[in-house]
C-alpha positions in Angstrom: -34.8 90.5 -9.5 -31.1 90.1 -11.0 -29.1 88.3 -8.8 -26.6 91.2 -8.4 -29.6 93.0 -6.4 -29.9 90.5 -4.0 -28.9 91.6 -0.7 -25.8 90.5 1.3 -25.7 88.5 4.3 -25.6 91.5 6.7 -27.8 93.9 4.2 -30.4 90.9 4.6 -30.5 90.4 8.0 -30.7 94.0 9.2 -33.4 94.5 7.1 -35.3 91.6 8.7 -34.3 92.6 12.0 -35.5 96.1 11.6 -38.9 94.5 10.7 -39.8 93.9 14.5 -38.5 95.8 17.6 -38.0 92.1 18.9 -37.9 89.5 16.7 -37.7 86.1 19.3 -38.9 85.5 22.7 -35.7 86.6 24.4 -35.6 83.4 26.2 -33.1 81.0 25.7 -33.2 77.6 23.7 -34.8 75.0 25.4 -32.5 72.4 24.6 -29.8 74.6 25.4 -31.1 75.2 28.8 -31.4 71.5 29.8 -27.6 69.8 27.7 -25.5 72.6 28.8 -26.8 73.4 32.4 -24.4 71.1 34.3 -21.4 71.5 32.4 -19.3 73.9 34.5 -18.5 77.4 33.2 -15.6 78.9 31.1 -14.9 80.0 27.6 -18.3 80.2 25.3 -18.9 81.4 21.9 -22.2 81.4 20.0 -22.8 81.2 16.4 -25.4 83.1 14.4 -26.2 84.6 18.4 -28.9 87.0 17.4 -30.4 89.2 19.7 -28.4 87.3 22.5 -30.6 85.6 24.4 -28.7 81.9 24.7 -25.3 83.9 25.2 -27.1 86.4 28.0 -28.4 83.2 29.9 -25.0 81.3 29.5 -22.9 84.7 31.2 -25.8 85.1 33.3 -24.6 81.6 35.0 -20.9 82.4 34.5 -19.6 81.9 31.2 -17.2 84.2 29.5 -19.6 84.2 26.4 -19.2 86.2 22.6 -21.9 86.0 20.3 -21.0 86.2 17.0 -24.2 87.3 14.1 -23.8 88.8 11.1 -26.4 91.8 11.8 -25.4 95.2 13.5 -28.5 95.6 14.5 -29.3 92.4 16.0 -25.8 92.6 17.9 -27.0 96.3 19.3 -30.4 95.0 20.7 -28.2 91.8 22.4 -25.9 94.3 23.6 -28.4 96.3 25.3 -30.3 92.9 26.9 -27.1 91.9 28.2 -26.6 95.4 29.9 -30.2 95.2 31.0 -29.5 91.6 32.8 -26.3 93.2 34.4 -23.7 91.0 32.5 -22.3 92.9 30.1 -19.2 92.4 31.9 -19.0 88.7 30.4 -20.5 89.4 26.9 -18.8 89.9 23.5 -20.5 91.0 20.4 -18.7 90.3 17.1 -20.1 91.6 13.8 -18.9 88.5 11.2 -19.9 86.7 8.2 -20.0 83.2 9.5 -19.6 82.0 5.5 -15.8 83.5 6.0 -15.6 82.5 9.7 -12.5 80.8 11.0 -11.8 80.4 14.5 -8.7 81.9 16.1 -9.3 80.7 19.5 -10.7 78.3 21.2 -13.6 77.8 23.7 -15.1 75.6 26.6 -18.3 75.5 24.8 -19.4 76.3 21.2 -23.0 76.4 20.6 -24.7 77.2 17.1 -28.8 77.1 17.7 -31.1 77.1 14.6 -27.9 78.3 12.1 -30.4 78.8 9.2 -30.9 81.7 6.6 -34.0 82.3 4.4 -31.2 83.1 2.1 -28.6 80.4 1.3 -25.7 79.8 3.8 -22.7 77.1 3.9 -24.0 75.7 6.9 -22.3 72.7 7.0 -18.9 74.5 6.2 -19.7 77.0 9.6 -20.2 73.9 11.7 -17.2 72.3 10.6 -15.4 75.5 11.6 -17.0 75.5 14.7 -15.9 71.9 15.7 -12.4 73.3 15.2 -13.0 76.2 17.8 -13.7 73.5 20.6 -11.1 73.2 23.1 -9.9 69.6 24.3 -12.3 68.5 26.9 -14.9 71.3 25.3 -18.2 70.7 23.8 -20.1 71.9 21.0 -24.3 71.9 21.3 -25.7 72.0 17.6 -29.8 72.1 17.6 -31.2 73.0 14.2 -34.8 72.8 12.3 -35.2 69.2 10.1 -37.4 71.3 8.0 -38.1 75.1 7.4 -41.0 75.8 9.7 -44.2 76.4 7.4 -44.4 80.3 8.2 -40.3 80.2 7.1 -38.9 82.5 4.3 -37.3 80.9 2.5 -35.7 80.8 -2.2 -33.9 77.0 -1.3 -36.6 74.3 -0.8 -33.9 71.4 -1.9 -31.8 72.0 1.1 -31.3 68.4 3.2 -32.0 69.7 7.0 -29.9 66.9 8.4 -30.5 64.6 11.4 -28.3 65.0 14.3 -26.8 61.5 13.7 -26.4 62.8 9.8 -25.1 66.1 11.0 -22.5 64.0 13.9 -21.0 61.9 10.9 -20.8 65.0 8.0 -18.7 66.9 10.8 -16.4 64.1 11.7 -18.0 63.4 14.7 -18.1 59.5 14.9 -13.9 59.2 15.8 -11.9 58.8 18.6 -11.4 62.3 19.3 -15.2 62.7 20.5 -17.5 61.3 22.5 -21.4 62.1 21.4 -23.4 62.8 24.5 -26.8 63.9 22.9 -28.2 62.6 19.2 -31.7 62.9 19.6 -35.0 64.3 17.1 -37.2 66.0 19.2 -40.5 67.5 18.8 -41.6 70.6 20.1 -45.0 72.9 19.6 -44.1 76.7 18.1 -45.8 79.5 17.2 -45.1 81.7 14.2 -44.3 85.5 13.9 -47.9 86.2 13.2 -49.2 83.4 16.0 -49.2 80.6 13.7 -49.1 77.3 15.4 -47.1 74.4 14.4 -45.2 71.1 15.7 -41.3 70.9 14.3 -39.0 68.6 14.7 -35.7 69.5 15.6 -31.8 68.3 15.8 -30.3 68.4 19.0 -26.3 67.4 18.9 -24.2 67.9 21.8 -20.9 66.3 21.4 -17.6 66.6 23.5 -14.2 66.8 22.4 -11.5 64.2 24.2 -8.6 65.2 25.8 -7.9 67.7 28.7 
């Protein structure tokens, strides 16, 4: 295929979210669940949100919450799931190419889980943005694959999938102005679209900005 007939970002994604009425489990991450559940609500924004799930759980214990993806259609189904768990009152859905992303506010929490695209993305360039959308005395929660799971789709096999302590030091994380709470690998069991079963390892980063 010439390059020019690749798909863009949002071209891609629909099409893989129009594959599958639900693509994930519609239950939040994990690891989200357990770093973020005693910080006290506010402000929230979540990068690469998908069909909503993390964001529904945040507003669904308070948080003011957008979710930002760069799929219409994965933004209607997370849309309708928050309307379903009755907190569409606190959700946000923002269509945007996270590769042209900048922040214009700023937010309590920022959380970015499992930011990776079969199809290549500036990944590290998003999360640097991201750390710039944190609000003094805010967090951001990064959790991420350290390799493409085996079923993955994937055209960029070279790609470094950073530890957290590699990913804490590429975003400027290691200075006075934070404090790292979380830097951990963990291991978790998974299971494929089509039921395969694996063990990945992932990145979980949860790091809080100084200052009040």
């Amino acid at each position: 295929m010439d390059i020019h007939d690749k798909p863009g970002p949002s071209e891609f994604w629909d099409g893989f979210y129009r594959e599958r009425q639900r693509v994930w489990s519609g239950k939040p991450n994990a690891a989200l669940v357990r770093e973020v559940s005693m910080i006290a609500p506010g402000r929230a924004i979540d990068l690469g949100c998908g069909e909503g799930a993390d964001a529904i759980w945040l507003a669904e214990r308070g948080w003011t919450v957008t979710g930002v993806d760069v799929s219409a259609v994965a933004l209607g189904r997370a849309a309708e799931h928050a309307r379903d768990a009755g907190v569409e009152d606190r959700t946000t859905w923002l269509a945007r190419d996270l590769a042209q992303w900048e922040p214009e506010e700023t937010y309590d929490l920022v959380t970015a889980s499992f930011l990776h695209s079969p199809i290549d993305i500036p990944r590290e360039t998003i999360l640097l943005a991201a750390t710039r959308a944190v609000a003094p005395g805010g967090t951001l929660f990064v959790v991420g694959h350290t390799a493409f799971p085996p079923w993955g789709r994937h055209d960029h096999d070279d790609v470094h999938m950073p530890s957290a302590d590699e990913l804490a030091s590429a975003l400027g994380l290691r200075t006075g102005e934070w404090e790292i709470e979380t830097s951990a690998s963990e291991d978790r069991e998974a299971t494929g679209p089509e039921g395969q079963k694996a063990v990945l390892t992932d990145a979980v980063l949860k790091a809080r900005r100084l200052g009040s």
